[in-house]
C-alpha positions in Angstrom: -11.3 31.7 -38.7 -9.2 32.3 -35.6 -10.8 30.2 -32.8 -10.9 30.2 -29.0 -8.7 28.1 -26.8 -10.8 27.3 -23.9 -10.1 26.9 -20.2 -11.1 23.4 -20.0 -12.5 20.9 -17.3 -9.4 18.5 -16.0 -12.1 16.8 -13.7 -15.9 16.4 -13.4 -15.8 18.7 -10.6 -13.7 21.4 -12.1 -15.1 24.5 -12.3 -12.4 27.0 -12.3 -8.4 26.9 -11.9 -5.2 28.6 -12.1 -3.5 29.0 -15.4 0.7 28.1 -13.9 2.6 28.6 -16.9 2.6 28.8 -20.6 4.3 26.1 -22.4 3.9 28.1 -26.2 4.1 31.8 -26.7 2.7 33.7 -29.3 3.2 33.3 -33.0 4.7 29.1 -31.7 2.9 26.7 -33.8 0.9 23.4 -32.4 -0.3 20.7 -33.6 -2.9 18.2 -31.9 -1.4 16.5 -28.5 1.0 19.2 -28.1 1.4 20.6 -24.7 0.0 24.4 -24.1 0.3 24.9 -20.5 0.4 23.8 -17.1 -3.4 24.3 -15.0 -3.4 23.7 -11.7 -7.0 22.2 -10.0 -8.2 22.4 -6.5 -5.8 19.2 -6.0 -3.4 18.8 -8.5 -1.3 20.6 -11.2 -1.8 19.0 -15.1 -0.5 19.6 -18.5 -3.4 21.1 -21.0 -3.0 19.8 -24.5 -4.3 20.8 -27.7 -6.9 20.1 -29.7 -6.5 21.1 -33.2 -3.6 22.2 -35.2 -2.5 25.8 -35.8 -0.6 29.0 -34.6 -0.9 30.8 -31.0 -2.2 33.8 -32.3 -2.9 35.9 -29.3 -2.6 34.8 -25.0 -5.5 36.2 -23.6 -5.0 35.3 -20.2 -1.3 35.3 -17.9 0.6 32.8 -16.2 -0.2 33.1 -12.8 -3.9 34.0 -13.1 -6.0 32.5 -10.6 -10.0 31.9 -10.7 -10.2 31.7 -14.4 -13.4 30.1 -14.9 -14.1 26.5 -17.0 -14.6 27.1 -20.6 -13.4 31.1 -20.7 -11.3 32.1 -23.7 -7.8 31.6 -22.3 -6.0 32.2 -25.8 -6.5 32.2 -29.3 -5.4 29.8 -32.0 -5.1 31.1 -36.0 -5.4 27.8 -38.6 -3.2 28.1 -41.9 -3.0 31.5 -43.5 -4.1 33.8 -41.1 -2.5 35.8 -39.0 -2.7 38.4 -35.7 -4.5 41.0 -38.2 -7.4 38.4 -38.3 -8.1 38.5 -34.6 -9.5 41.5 -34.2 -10.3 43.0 -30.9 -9.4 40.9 -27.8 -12.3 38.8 -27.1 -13.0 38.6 -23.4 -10.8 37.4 -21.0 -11.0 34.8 -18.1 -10.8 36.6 -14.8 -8.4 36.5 -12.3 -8.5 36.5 -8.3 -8.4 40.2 -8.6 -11.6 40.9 -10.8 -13.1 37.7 -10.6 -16.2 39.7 -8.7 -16.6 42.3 -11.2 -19.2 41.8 -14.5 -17.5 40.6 -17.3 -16.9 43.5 -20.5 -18.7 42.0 -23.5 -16.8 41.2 -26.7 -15.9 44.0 -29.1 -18.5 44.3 -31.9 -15.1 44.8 -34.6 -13.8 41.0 -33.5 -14.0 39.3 -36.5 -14.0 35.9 -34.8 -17.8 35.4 -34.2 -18.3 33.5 -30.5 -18.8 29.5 -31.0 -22.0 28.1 -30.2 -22.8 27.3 -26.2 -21.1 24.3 -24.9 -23.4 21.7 -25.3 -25.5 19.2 -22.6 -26.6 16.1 -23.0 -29.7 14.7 -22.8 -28.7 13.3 -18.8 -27.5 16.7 -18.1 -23.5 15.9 -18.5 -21.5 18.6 -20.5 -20.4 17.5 -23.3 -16.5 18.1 -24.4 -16.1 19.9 -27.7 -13.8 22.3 -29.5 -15.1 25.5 -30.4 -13.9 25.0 -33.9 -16.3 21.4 -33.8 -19.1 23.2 -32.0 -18.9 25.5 -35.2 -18.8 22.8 -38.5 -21.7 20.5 -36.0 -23.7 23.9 -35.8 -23.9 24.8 -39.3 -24.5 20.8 -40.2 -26.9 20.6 -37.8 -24.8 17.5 -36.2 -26.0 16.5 -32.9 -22.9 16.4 -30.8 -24.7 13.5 -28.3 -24.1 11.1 -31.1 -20.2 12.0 -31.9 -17.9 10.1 -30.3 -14.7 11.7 -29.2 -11.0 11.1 -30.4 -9.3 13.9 -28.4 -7.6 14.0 -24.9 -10.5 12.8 -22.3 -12.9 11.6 -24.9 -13.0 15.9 -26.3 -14.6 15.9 -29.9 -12.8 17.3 -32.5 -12.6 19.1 -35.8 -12.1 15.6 -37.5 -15.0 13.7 -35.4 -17.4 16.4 -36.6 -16.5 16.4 -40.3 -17.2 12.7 -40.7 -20.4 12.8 -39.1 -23.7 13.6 -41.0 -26.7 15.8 -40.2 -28.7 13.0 -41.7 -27.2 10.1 -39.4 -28.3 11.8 -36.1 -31.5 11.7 -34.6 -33.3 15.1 -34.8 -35.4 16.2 -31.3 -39.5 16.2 -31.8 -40.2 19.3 -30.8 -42.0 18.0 -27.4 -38.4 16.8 -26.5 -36.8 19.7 -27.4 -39.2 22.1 -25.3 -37.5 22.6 -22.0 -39.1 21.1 -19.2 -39.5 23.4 -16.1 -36.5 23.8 -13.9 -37.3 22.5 -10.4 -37.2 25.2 -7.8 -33.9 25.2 -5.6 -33.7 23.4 -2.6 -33.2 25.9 0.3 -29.4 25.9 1.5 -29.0 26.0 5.1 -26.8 29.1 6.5 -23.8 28.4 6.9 -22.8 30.8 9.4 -22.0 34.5 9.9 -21.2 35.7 6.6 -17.0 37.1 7.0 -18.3 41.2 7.2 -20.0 40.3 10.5 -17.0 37.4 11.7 -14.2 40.2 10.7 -16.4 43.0 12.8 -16.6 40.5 15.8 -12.6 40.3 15.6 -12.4 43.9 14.7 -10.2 44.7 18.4 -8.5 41.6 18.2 -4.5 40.4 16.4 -5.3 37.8 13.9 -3.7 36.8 10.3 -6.4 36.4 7.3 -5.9 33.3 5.1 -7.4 33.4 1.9 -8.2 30.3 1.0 -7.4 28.5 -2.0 -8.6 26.2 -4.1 -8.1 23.0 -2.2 -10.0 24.4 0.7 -12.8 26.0 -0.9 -13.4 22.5 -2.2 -13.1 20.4 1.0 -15.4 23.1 2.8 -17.6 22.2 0.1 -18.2 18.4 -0.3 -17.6 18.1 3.8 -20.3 20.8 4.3 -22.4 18.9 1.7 -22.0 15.5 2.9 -22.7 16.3 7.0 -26.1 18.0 5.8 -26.8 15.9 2.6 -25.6 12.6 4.0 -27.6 10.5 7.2 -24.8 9.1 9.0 -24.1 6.1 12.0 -21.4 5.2 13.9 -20.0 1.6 14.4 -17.5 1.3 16.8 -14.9 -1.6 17.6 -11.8 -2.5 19.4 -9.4 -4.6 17.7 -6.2 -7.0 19.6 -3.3 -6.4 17.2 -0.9 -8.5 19.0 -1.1 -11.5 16.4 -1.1 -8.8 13.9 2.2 -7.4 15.3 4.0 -10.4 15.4 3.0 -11.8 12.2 4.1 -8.2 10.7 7.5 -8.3 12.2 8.0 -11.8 10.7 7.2 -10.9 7.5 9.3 -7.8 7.6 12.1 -9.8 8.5 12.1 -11.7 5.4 11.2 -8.8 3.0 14.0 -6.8 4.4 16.4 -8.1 1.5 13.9 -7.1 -0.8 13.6 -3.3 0.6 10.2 -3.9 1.8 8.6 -2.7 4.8 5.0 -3.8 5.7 3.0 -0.5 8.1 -0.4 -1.5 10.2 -2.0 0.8 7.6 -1.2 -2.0 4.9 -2.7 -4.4 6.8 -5.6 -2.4 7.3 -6.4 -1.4 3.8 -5.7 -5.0 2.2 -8.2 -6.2 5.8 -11.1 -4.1 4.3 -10.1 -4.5 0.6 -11.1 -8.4 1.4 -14.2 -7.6 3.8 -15.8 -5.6 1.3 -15.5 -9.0 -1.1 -16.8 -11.2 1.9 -19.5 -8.9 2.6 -20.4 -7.9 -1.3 -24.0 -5.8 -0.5 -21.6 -3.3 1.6 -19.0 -2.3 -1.6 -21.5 0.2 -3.0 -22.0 3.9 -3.4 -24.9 6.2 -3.2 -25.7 7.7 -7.2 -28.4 10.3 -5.7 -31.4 8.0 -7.1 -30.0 4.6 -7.3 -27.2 3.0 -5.4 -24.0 1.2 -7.7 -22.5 -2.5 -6.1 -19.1 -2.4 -7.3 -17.3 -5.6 -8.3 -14.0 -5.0 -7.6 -12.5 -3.5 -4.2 -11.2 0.2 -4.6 -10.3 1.4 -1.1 -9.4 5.1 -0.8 -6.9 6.2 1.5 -6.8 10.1 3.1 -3.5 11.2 2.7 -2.9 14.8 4.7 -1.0 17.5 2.8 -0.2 21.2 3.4 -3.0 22.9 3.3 -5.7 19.8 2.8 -5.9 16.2 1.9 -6.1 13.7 -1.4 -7.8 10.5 -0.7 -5.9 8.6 -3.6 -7.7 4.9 -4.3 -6.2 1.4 -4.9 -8.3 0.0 -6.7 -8.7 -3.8 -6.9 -6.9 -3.9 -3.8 -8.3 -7.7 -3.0 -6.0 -8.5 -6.0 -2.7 -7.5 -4.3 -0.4 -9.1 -2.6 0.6 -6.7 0.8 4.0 -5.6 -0.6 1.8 -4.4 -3.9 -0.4 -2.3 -1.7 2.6 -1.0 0.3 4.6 0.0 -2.7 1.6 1.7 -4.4 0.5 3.5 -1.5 3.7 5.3 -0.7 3.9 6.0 -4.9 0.8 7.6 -4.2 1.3 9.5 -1.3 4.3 11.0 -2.4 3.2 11.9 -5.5 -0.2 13.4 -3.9 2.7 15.5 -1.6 3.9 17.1 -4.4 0.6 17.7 -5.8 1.4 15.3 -8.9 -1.2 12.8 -9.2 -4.1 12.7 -11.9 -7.7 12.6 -11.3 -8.2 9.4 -12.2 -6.0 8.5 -9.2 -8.3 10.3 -6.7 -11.5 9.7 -7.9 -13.4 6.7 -7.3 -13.7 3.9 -5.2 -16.4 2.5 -2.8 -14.7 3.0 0.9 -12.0 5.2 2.3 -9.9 4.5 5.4 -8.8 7.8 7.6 -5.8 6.9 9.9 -5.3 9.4 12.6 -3.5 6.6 14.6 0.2 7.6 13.6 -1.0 11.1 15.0 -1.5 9.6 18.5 -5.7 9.7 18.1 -6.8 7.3 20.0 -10.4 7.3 18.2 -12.6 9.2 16.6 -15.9 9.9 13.4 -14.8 10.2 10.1 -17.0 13.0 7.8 -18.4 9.9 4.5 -16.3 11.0 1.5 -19.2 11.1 -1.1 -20.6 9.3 -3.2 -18.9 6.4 -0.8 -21.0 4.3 1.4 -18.7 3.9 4.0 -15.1 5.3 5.7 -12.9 3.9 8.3 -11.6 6.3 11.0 -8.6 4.0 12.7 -6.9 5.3 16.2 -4.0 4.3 17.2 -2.5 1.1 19.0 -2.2 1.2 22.5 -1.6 -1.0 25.4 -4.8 -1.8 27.5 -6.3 -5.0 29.9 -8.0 -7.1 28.4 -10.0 -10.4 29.6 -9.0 -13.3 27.3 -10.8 -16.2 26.2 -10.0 -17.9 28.8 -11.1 -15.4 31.3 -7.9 -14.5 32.6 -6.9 -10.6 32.6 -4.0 -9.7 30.4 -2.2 -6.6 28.7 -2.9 -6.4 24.9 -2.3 -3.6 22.4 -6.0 -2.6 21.2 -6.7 -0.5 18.4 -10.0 1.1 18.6 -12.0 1.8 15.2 -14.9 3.9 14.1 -17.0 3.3 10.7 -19.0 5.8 9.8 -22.0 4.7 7.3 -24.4 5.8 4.9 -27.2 5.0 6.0 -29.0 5.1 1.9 -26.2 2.3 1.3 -25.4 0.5 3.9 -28.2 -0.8 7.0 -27.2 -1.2 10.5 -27.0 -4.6 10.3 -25.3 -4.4 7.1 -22.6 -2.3 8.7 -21.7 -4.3 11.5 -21.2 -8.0 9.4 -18.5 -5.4 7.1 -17.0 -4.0 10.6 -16.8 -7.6 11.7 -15.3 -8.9 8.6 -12.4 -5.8 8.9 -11.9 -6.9 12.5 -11.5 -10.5 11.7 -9.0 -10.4 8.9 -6.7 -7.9 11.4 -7.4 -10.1 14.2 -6.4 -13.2 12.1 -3.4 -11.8 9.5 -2.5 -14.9 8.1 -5.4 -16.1 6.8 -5.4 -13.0 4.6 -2.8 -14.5 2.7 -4.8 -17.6 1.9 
């Protein structure tokens, strides 16, 4: 029977996209792990591959179609020895920017391709990944999808996985488990302002330019609104002497220069707090809503600015690098999250995120917690100020003031300040990062 290709998830947090291009027309056949298309996220553009074998029958929805919603029929695939006859009446497509507002038209009642089963949820509340086509055969063997492990691209299950499965080797729901429990009633969501009828009325006698926003910025309005109201922040604030720092970066410049290296302050910085959250082990966590997760290794996140928003792509196991490592990977990664190229895995994660507004002349400022993260770094930038010395003698030193903000459901006050400490010692003293 002809079966559904579905819009499908690229990230946890996906929940609609733009389909870019077609990589198959109509009537090409595929076979499993061959590229379809081109769908482009709220922060990246990736290659959607197939699932199962068989012959694009019918594209349901065009290149260029924005706001097409996860898991809506986005074209349809015929298996051996059917054809475009067998298809029926165009099932219902994914909207687009245009009509993603209005209802959706139900299916045809002449498509002879009957809908496949709901996309199923596990037991913690996770989706779970699944062609229509296995949905189907685990349906009508009464297979419990929980159980299957997945061979397709991100862990997807499969016509195969589903066929070697048996009804009789999953576990079956009592009936108390399988009784819904009751849904807990919404939290209230604080206003978030004038909705735009009443901002465009205020305007009304005024020049101004509306930009619609896309997907990028829909999502940062998002998670930063969420995190200011969601998240209980503090502020720890140091200055830092980088004179030693400085010197000892020049130096070491000098000698990579053969190489083709060049070591930044922001190098410094990230490999400084890569190694505090090691020295100060209780601080590398994140907050998982009703328990908090210590990491083991150190993967520092880094806010990158691009047109139109920001990736924060994470080196993880940073404490592990040598300094050219980290300065190599983070230009490979910032160039690549320029052009919109890097994958999800590559900007999801990590414990601690540094902001650097420095290189833009800031002088200081409070980073917004990038959740679930316990902790970000806002760095200024360098500048030359008086300072009193140890020995109590005035003298002119560049000073780099430093803000980090902090979870408070991770990370205590005086937990925060032995993890700002650490950061200011290991940039204060550079070589001993090297031991």
């Amino acid at each position: 029977m002809p079966i559904e290709i579905l819009m499908p998830a690229l990230s946890p947090t996906m929940e609609e996209g733009t389909l870019a291009k077609w990589l198959v027309k109509e009537g090409d056949e595929v076979s499993s792990g061959d590229l379809l298309a081109e769908i482009e996220t709220d922060k990246a553009t990736m290659e959607f591959e197939a699932v199962e074998d068989g012959i694009i029958g019918k594209i349901l929805v065009p290149e260029g179609s924005e706001g097409v919603a996860v898991n809506s029929p986005i074209a349809i695939l015929l298996e051996d020895g059917e054809s475009a006859a067998d298809i029926g009446a165009t099932p219902v497509a994914a909207p687009t920017a245009a009509t993603e507002s209005a209802p959706k038209a139900a299916p045809s009642e002449t498509s002879q391709a009957p809908a496949a089963p709901a996309a199923p949820v596990a037991a913690d509340g996770n989706r779970i990944f699944a062609s229509p086509l296995a949905r189907r055969i685990a349906a009508n063997k009464g297979v419990d999808l929980a159980t299957i492990q997945g061979s397709g691209p991100r862990g997807r299950i499969v016509k195969a996985d589903v066929e070697g499965a048996s009804a009789a080797s999953t576990s079956k729901p009592t009936a108390a488990a399988a009784a819904p429990s009751a849904a807990p009633a919404p939290a209230a969501k604080l206003p978030a302002g004038p909705d735009a009828e009443t901002v465009l009325k205020m305007y009304a006698d005024r020049d101004f330019e509306e930009v619609t926003l896309n997907g990028m910025r829909k999502t940062i309005a998002a998670r930063l609104t969420e995190a200011k109201q969601s998240i209980p922040h503090f502020y720890l604030r140091r200055d830092i002497k980088l004179d030693a720092l400085l010197a000892f970066r020049s130096q070491l410049n000098k000698q990579l220069e053969k190489r083709g290296a060049k070591l930044s302050v922001n190098d410094f910085i990230i490999k400084a707090c890569a190694l505090a959250l090691q020295e100060v082990p209780e601080a590398n966590a994140v907050w998982a809503n009703d328990r908090i997760l210590k990491l083991s290794p150190s993967d520092v996140a880094v806010a990158v600015a691009i047109e139109g928003g920001l990736f924060t792509p994470v080196l993880k196991d940073a404490e592990m690098k040598s300094l050219s490592a980290l300065s190599a990977e983070m230009k490979d990664l910032a160039a690549r999250a320029r052009d919109r190229k890097l994958a999800p895995h590559e900007y999801q994660g990590g414990s601690f995120a540094i902001s650097n507004l420095g290189m833009f002349g800031i002088d200081n400022f409070d980073a917004v917690i990038n959740p679930p993260h316990g902790a970000i770094l806002a760095v200024g930038a360098g500048t030359k100020k008086p300072v009193v010395n140890t020995e109590g003698d005035l003298e002119v030193a560049t000073v780099m003031s430093v803000t980090l903000s902090v979870d408070h459901r991770v990370i205590d006050g005086a937990l925060g300040a032995q993890l700002l400490n650490s950061i200011v010692d290991n940039l204060e003293n550079p070589m001993a990062m090297l031991a």
